[in-house]
C-alpha positions as CSV (number, residue, x, y, z in Angstrom):
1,X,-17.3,-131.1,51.6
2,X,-18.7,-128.9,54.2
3,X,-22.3,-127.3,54.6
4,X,-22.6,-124.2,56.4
5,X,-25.6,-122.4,57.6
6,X,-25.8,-118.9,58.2
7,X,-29.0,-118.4,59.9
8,X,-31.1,-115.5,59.3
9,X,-30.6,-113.7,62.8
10,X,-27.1,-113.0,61.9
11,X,-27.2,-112.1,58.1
12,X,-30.6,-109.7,58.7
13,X,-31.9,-107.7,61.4
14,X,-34.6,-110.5,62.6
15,X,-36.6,-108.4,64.4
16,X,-37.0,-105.7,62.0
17,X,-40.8,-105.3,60.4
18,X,-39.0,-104.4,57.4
19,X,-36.2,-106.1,55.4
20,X,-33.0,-104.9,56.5
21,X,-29.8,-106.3,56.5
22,X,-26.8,-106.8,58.8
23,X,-24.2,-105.7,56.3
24,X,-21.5,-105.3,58.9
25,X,-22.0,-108.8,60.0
26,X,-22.3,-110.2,56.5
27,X,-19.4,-108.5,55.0
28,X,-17.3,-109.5,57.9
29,X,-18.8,-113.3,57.3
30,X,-18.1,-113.2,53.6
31,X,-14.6,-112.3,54.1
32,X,-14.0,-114.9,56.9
33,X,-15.5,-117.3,54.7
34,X,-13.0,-115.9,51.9
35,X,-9.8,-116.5,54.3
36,X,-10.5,-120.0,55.0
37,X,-9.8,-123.3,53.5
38,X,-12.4,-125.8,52.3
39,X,-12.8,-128.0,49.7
40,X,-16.5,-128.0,48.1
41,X,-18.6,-125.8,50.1
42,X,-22.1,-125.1,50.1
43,X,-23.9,-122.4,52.1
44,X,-27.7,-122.3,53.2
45,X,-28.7,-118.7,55.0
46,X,-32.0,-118.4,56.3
47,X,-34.4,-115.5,55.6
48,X,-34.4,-113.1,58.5
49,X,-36.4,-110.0,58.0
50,X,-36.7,-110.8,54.2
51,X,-38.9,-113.9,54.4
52,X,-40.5,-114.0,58.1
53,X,-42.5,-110.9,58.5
54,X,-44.3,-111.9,55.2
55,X,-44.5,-115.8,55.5
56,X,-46.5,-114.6,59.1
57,X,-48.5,-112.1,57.7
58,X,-50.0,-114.7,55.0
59,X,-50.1,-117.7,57.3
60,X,-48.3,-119.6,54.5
61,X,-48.2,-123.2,55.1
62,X,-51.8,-123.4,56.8
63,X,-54.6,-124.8,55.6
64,X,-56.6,-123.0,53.0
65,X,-60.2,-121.9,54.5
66,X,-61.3,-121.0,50.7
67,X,-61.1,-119.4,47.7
68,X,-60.4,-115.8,48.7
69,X,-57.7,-117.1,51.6
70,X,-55.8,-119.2,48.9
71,X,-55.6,-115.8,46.8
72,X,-54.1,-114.0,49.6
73,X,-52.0,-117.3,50.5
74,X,-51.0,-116.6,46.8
75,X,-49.7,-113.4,47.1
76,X,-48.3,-113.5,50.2
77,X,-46.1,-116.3,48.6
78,X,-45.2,-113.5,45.6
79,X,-44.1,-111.7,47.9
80,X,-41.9,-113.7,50.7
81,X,-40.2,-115.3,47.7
82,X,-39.2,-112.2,46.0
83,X,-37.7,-111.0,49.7
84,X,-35.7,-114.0,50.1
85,X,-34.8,-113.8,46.9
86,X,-33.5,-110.0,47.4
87,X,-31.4,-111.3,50.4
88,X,-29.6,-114.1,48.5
89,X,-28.6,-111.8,45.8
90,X,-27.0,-109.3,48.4
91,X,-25.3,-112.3,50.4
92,X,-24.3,-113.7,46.8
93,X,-22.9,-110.1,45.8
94,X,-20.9,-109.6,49.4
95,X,-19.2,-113.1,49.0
96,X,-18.7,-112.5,45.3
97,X,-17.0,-109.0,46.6
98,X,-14.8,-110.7,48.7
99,X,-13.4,-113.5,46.2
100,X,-15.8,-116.2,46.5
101,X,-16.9,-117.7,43.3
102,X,-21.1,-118.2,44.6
103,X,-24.1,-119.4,42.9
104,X,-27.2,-118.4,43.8
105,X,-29.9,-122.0,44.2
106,X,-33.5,-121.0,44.0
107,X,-35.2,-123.7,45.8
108,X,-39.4,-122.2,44.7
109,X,-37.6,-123.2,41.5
110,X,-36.9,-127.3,41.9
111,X,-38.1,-128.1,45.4
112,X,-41.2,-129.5,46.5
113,X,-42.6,-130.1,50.0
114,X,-45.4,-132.6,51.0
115,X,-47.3,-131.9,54.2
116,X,-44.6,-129.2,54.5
117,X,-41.7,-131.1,54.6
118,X,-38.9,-131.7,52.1
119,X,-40.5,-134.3,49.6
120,X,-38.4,-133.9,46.3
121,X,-35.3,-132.0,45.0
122,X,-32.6,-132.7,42.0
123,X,-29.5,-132.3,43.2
124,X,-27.7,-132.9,39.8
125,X,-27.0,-129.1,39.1
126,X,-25.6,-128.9,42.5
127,X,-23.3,-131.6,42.0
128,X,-22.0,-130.1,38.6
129,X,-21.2,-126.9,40.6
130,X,-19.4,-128.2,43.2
131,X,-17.4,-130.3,40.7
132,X,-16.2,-126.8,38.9
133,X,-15.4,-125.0,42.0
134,X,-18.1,-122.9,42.8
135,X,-20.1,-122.4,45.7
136,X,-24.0,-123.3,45.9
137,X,-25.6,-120.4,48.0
138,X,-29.2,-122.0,48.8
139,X,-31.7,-120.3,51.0
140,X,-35.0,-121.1,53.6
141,X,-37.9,-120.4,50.7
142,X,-41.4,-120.4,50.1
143,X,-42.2,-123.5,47.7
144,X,-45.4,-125.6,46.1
145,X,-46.9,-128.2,48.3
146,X,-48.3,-131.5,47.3
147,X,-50.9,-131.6,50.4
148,X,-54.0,-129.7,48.6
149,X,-55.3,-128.8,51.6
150,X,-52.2,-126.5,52.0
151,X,-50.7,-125.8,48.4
152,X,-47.8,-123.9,49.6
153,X,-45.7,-123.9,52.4
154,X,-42.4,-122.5,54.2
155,X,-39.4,-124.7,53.3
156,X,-36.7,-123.7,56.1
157,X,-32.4,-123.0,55.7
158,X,-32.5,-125.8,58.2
159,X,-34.8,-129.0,55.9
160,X,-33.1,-127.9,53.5
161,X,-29.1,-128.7,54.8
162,X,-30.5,-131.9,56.2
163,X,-31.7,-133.2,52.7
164,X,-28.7,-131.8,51.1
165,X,-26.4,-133.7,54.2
166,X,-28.6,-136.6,53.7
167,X,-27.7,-137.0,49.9
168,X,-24.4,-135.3,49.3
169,X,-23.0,-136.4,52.7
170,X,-20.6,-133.7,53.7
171,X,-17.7,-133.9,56.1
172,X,-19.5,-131.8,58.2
173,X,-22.2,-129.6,59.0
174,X,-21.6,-126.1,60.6
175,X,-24.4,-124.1,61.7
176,X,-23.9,-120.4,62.6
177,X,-26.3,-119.0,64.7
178,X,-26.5,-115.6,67.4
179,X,-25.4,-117.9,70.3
180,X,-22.6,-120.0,71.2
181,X,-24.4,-123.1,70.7
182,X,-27.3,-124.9,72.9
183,X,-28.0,-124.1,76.7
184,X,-30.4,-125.4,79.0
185,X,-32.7,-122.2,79.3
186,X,-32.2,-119.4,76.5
187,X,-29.0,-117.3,77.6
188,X,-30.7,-114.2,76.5
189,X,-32.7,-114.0,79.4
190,X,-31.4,-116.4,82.3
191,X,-27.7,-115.3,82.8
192,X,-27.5,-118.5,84.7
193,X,-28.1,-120.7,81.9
194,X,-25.4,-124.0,80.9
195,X,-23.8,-124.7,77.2
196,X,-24.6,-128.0,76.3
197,X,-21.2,-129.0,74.9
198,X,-22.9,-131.9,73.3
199,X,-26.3,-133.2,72.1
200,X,-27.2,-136.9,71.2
201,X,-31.3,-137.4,72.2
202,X,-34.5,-135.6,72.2
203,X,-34.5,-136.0,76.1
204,X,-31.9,-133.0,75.5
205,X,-34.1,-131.5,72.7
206,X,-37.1,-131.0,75.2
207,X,-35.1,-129.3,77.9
208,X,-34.4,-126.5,75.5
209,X,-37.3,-126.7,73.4
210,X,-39.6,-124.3,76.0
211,X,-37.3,-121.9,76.8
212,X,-36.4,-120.6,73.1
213,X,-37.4,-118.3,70.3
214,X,-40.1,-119.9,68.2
215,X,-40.3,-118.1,64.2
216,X,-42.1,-119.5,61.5
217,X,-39.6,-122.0,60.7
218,X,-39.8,-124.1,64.3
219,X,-36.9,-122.6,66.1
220,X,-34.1,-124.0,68.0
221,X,-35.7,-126.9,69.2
222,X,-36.8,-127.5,65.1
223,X,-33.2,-127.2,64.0
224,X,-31.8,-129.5,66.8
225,X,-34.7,-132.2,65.8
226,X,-33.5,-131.9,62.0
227,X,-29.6,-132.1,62.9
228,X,-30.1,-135.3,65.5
229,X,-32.0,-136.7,62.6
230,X,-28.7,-136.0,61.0
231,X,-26.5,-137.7,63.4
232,X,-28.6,-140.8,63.6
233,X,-27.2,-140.9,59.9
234,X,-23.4,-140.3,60.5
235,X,-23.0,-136.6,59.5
236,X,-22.3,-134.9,62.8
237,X,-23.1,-130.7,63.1
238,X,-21.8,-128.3,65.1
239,X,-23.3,-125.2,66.4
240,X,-21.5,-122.0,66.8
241,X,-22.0,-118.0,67.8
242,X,-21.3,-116.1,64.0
243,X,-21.2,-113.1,66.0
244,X,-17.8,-113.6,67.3
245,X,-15.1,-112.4,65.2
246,X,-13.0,-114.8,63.1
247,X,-15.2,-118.1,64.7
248,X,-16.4,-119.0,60.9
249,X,-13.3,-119.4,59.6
250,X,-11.6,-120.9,62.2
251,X,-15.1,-124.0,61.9
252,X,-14.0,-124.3,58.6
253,X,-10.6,-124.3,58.7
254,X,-11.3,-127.7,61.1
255,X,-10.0,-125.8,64.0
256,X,-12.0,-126.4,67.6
257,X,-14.3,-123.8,68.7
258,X,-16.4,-123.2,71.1
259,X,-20.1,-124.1,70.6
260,X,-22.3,-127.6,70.5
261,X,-21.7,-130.8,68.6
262,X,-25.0,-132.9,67.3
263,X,-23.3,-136.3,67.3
264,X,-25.2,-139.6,67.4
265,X,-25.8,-141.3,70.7
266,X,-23.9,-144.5,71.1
Protein backbone atom coordinates (compact mmCIF):
# COMPACT_ATOMS: atom_id res chain seq x y z
CA UNK A 1 0.00 0.00 0.00
CA UNK A 2 1.22 3.43 -0.76
CA UNK A 3 -0.22 6.97 0.33
CA UNK A 4 0.33 9.75 -1.85
CA UNK A 5 -0.23 13.35 -1.34
CA UNK A 6 -0.71 15.68 -3.89
CA UNK A 7 -0.51 18.99 -2.21
CA UNK A 8 -2.70 21.84 -3.17
CA UNK A 9 0.09 24.15 -4.77
CA UNK A 10 0.48 21.70 -7.56
CA UNK A 11 -3.23 20.53 -8.31
CA UNK A 12 -4.60 24.44 -7.99
CA UNK A 13 -3.26 27.74 -8.63
CA UNK A 14 -2.46 28.52 -4.72
CA UNK A 15 -2.18 31.88 -5.03
CA UNK A 16 -5.16 32.59 -6.95
CA UNK A 17 -8.19 34.68 -4.87
CA UNK A 18 -10.39 32.58 -6.84
CA UNK A 19 -10.59 28.75 -7.37
CA UNK A 20 -8.72 27.78 -10.25
CA UNK A 21 -7.15 24.80 -11.19
CA UNK A 22 -3.87 23.57 -12.62
CA UNK A 23 -5.41 21.32 -15.19
CA UNK A 24 -2.20 20.90 -17.07
CA UNK A 25 -0.40 19.72 -14.05
CA UNK A 26 -3.24 17.52 -12.85
CA UNK A 27 -3.92 15.81 -16.09
CA UNK A 28 -0.39 15.22 -16.54
CA UNK A 29 -0.40 13.75 -12.70
CA UNK A 30 -3.37 11.63 -13.30
CA UNK A 31 -1.87 9.97 -16.16
CA UNK A 32 1.52 9.40 -14.52
CA UNK A 33 -0.32 8.00 -11.71
CA UNK A 34 -2.28 5.83 -14.50
CA UNK A 35 1.25 4.42 -15.96
CA UNK A 36 2.55 3.26 -12.76
CA UNK A 37 2.46 0.24 -10.72
CA UNK A 38 1.10 0.01 -7.15
CA UNK A 39 -0.81 -2.19 -5.26
CA UNK A 40 -3.61 -0.41 -2.98
CA UNK A 41 -3.27 3.19 -3.28
CA UNK A 42 -4.76 5.91 -1.62
CA UNK A 43 -4.43 9.59 -2.58
CA UNK A 44 -4.90 12.76 -0.16
CA UNK A 45 -4.71 16.28 -2.30
CA UNK A 46 -4.93 19.37 -0.43
CA UNK A 47 -7.19 22.26 -1.23
CA UNK A 48 -5.30 25.01 -2.94
CA UNK A 49 -7.30 27.92 -4.17
CA UNK A 50 -10.59 25.89 -3.47
CA UNK A 51 -10.41 25.67 0.36
CA UNK A 52 -7.70 28.44 1.58
CA UNK A 53 -9.00 31.76 0.39
CA UNK A 54 -12.28 30.85 2.28
CA UNK A 55 -10.99 28.88 5.41
CA UNK A 56 -8.86 32.60 5.85
CA UNK A 57 -11.58 34.74 5.08
CA UNK A 58 -13.91 33.01 8.03
CA UNK A 59 -11.08 32.44 10.45
CA UNK A 60 -12.29 28.81 10.74
CA UNK A 61 -10.79 27.09 13.47
CA UNK A 62 -10.59 30.12 15.93
CA UNK A 63 -12.34 30.71 18.73
CA UNK A 64 -15.86 31.83 18.51
CA UNK A 65 -16.23 35.62 20.02
CA UNK A 66 -20.19 35.14 19.85
CA UNK A 67 -23.21 34.49 18.39
CA UNK A 68 -23.08 36.50 15.23
CA UNK A 69 -19.13 35.26 14.64
CA UNK A 70 -20.20 31.54 14.97
CA UNK A 71 -22.96 32.37 12.20
CA UNK A 72 -20.36 33.74 9.93
CA UNK A 73 -17.88 30.80 11.15
CA UNK A 74 -20.97 28.79 9.84
CA UNK A 75 -21.03 29.87 6.56
CA UNK A 76 -17.78 30.28 5.84
CA UNK A 77 -17.60 26.49 6.61
CA UNK A 78 -20.65 26.03 3.77
CA UNK A 79 -18.70 27.50 1.75
CA UNK A 80 -14.86 26.10 1.96
CA UNK A 81 -16.45 22.69 2.06
CA UNK A 82 -18.42 22.93 -1.06
CA UNK A 83 -14.94 24.33 -2.73
CA UNK A 84 -12.94 21.42 -1.72
CA UNK A 85 -15.53 19.43 -2.50
CA UNK A 86 -15.63 20.96 -6.28
CA UNK A 87 -11.84 20.24 -6.50
CA UNK A 88 -12.00 16.51 -5.54
CA UNK A 89 -14.73 15.92 -8.01
CA UNK A 90 -12.41 17.45 -10.85
CA UNK A 91 -9.24 15.54 -9.55
CA UNK A 92 -11.61 12.36 -9.17
CA UNK A 93 -12.97 12.99 -12.88
CA UNK A 94 -9.21 13.61 -14.44
CA UNK A 95 -7.93 10.29 -12.81
CA UNK A 96 -11.19 8.54 -13.75
CA UNK A 97 -10.34 9.91 -17.46
CA UNK A 98 -7.12 8.52 -17.47
CA UNK A 99 -8.09 4.81 -16.24
CA UNK A 100 -8.00 5.09 -12.64
CA UNK A 101 -10.80 3.45 -10.84
CA UNK A 102 -11.05 6.57 -7.79
CA UNK A 103 -13.44 7.12 -5.03
CA UNK A 104 -14.05 10.27 -3.83
CA UNK A 105 -13.73 10.23 0.68
CA UNK A 106 -15.64 13.13 2.18
CA UNK A 107 -13.88 13.61 5.44
CA UNK A 108 -16.90 16.74 6.81
CA UNK A 109 -18.79 13.48 6.43
CA UNK A 110 -17.01 10.86 9.10
CA UNK A 111 -14.11 12.87 10.59
CA UNK A 112 -13.96 14.65 13.68
CA UNK A 113 -11.24 16.88 15.14
CA UNK A 114 -10.75 17.84 18.90
CA UNK A 115 -8.81 21.09 19.68
CA UNK A 116 -8.26 20.97 15.82
CA UNK A 117 -6.63 17.91 15.46
CA UNK A 118 -7.51 14.52 14.17
CA UNK A 119 -9.64 12.95 17.06
CA UNK A 120 -11.89 10.20 15.33
CA UNK A 121 -12.37 8.60 11.84
CA UNK A 122 -13.87 4.97 10.64
CA UNK A 123 -11.71 3.61 8.36
CA UNK A 124 -13.80 0.49 7.57
CA UNK A 125 -15.20 1.86 4.15
CA UNK A 126 -11.75 2.63 3.26
CA UNK A 127 -10.61 -0.72 3.86
CA UNK A 128 -13.51 -2.35 1.78
CA UNK A 129 -12.32 -0.10 -1.10
CA UNK A 130 -8.99 -0.90 -1.12
CA UNK A 131 -9.89 -4.55 -0.88
CA UNK A 132 -11.92 -4.25 -4.36
CA UNK A 133 -9.40 -2.35 -6.17
CA UNK A 134 -10.28 1.10 -6.09
CA UNK A 135 -8.60 4.05 -5.11
CA UNK A 136 -9.68 6.28 -2.02
CA UNK A 137 -9.19 9.96 -3.17
CA UNK A 138 -9.45 11.91 0.39
CA UNK A 139 -8.89 15.60 0.74
CA UNK A 140 -7.62 18.61 3.45
CA UNK A 141 -11.51 19.60 4.63
CA UNK A 142 -13.37 21.71 6.90
CA UNK A 143 -14.99 19.39 9.69
CA UNK A 144 -16.97 19.57 13.34
CA UNK A 145 -14.88 20.12 16.29
CA UNK A 146 -15.37 18.75 19.79
CA UNK A 147 -13.63 21.85 21.57
CA UNK A 148 -16.95 24.27 21.98
CA UNK A 149 -15.02 27.06 22.17
CA UNK A 150 -14.15 26.44 18.44
CA UNK A 151 -16.88 24.10 16.87
CA UNK A 152 -15.32 23.79 13.63
CA UNK A 153 -12.02 23.69 12.30
CA UNK A 154 -9.57 23.06 9.21
CA UNK A 155 -8.65 19.41 9.05
CA UNK A 156 -5.41 19.45 6.65
CA UNK A 157 -4.26 16.72 3.34
CA UNK A 158 -1.41 16.38 5.66
CA UNK A 159 -3.37 15.08 9.54
CA UNK A 160 -5.10 13.34 7.56
CA UNK A 161 -2.24 10.85 5.64
CA UNK A 162 -0.64 10.61 9.06
CA UNK A 163 -3.94 9.06 10.73
CA UNK A 164 -4.57 7.06 7.74
CA UNK A 165 -0.45 5.86 7.87
CA UNK A 166 -0.90 5.50 11.47
CA UNK A 167 -3.78 2.85 11.11
CA UNK A 168 -3.56 1.29 7.67
CA UNK A 169 0.32 1.36 7.82
CA UNK A 170 1.40 1.73 4.20
CA UNK A 171 4.62 0.78 2.58
CA UNK A 172 5.26 4.15 2.10
CA UNK A 173 4.28 7.59 2.15
CA UNK A 174 5.03 9.93 -0.90
CA UNK A 175 4.35 13.47 -0.68
CA UNK A 176 4.36 15.61 -3.78
CA UNK A 177 4.91 19.08 -3.30
CA UNK A 178 6.26 22.37 -5.75
CA UNK A 179 9.88 21.73 -4.56
CA UNK A 180 12.26 19.03 -4.68
CA UNK A 181 12.00 18.25 -1.14
CA UNK A 182 13.39 20.23 2.09
CA UNK A 183 16.20 22.89 2.07
CA UNK A 184 17.75 24.91 4.69
CA UNK A 185 16.26 28.41 3.63
CA UNK A 186 13.20 28.35 1.09
CA UNK A 187 14.79 27.91 -2.57
CA UNK A 188 12.32 30.30 -3.92
CA UNK A 189 14.05 33.10 -2.65
CA UNK A 190 17.79 32.25 -1.56
CA UNK A 191 19.37 30.56 -4.73
CA UNK A 192 21.96 29.51 -2.31
CA UNK A 193 19.85 27.36 -0.29
CA UNK A 194 20.94 23.20 0.43
CA UNK A 195 18.46 19.99 -0.10
CA UNK A 196 18.24 18.19 2.90
CA UNK A 197 18.54 14.73 1.55
CA UNK A 198 17.31 13.45 4.82
CA UNK A 199 15.31 14.42 7.96
CA UNK A 200 15.23 12.57 11.36
CA UNK A 201 14.67 15.55 14.33
CA UNK A 202 12.94 18.65 15.00
CA UNK A 203 16.51 20.32 15.42
CA UNK A 204 16.15 19.96 11.44
CA UNK A 205 12.45 20.99 11.55
CA UNK A 206 13.35 24.50 13.15
CA UNK A 207 16.02 25.33 10.67
CA UNK A 208 13.36 25.38 7.93
CA UNK A 209 10.53 26.22 9.89
CA UNK A 210 11.21 30.37 9.52
CA UNK A 211 12.22 30.53 6.24
CA UNK A 212 8.89 28.89 4.59
CA UNK A 213 5.41 29.55 3.31
CA UNK A 214 2.99 29.52 6.20
CA UNK A 215 -1.12 28.83 4.86
CA UNK A 216 -3.84 27.97 6.96
CA UNK A 217 -2.90 24.56 7.29
CA UNK A 218 0.76 25.14 9.19
CA UNK A 219 3.09 24.85 6.21
CA UNK A 220 6.23 23.09 5.61
CA UNK A 221 7.45 23.04 8.83
CA UNK A 222 3.53 21.54 9.94
CA UNK A 223 3.89 18.75 7.32
CA UNK A 224 7.53 17.78 8.40
CA UNK A 225 6.29 17.72 12.28
CA UNK A 226 3.28 15.31 11.17
CA UNK A 227 5.65 13.07 8.86
CA UNK A 228 8.58 12.74 11.72
CA UNK A 229 5.66 11.88 13.99
CA UNK A 230 5.32 9.27 11.33
CA UNK A 231 8.75 7.93 11.25
CA UNK A 232 8.96 7.72 15.04
CA UNK A 233 6.31 5.03 14.16
CA UNK A 234 8.12 3.06 11.33
CA UNK A 235 6.36 4.36 8.14
CA UNK A 236 9.04 6.41 6.46
CA UNK A 237 7.92 9.51 3.74
CA UNK A 238 9.47 10.88 1.12
CA UNK A 239 9.21 14.29 -0.35
CA UNK A 240 9.35 15.04 -3.92
CA UNK A 241 8.96 18.18 -6.75
CA UNK A 242 5.40 16.97 -8.71
CA UNK A 243 6.35 19.60 -11.06
CA UNK A 244 8.95 17.57 -12.73
CA UNK A 245 7.76 15.49 -15.42
CA UNK A 246 7.34 11.69 -15.05
CA UNK A 247 8.86 12.08 -10.99
CA UNK A 248 5.29 10.56 -9.67
CA UNK A 249 5.43 7.63 -11.34
CA UNK A 250 8.76 6.85 -11.12
CA UNK A 251 8.00 7.32 -6.59
CA UNK A 252 5.58 4.88 -7.13
CA UNK A 253 6.96 2.59 -9.21
CA UNK A 254 9.74 2.28 -6.16
CA UNK A 255 12.27 3.84 -8.27
CA UNK A 256 14.86 6.54 -6.48
CA UNK A 257 14.30 10.11 -7.02
CA UNK A 258 15.41 12.99 -6.07
CA UNK A 259 13.85 14.71 -3.10
CA UNK A 260 13.88 14.15 1.05
CA UNK A 261 13.33 11.06 3.03
CA UNK A 262 11.50 11.52 6.74
CA UNK A 263 13.05 8.45 8.32
CA UNK A 264 13.30 7.89 12.07
CA UNK A 265 16.51 8.86 13.81
CA UNK A 266 18.42 5.94 15.14
Amino acid sequence: MIILKLGGSIITKKDYATPTLDNKNLARIAHEISESSYGKLIIVHGAGSFGHPFASKYGIGDEIKDDQDLWNKMLGFSITQHGVKELNGLVCEYLRIHGVLSVSIQPSSFMLTKNKRLYSASLDLIRKYLDLGFVPVIYGDVVLDLDESIKIAVLSGDQIVKYLAENLRPERVIMASDVDGIYNKNPKINPDAELLKVVTSNEQIELIKNNQTVDVTGGMSGKLTELLELANLGVESEIINANKFNIIKNALNGEKVTGTLIKKNI
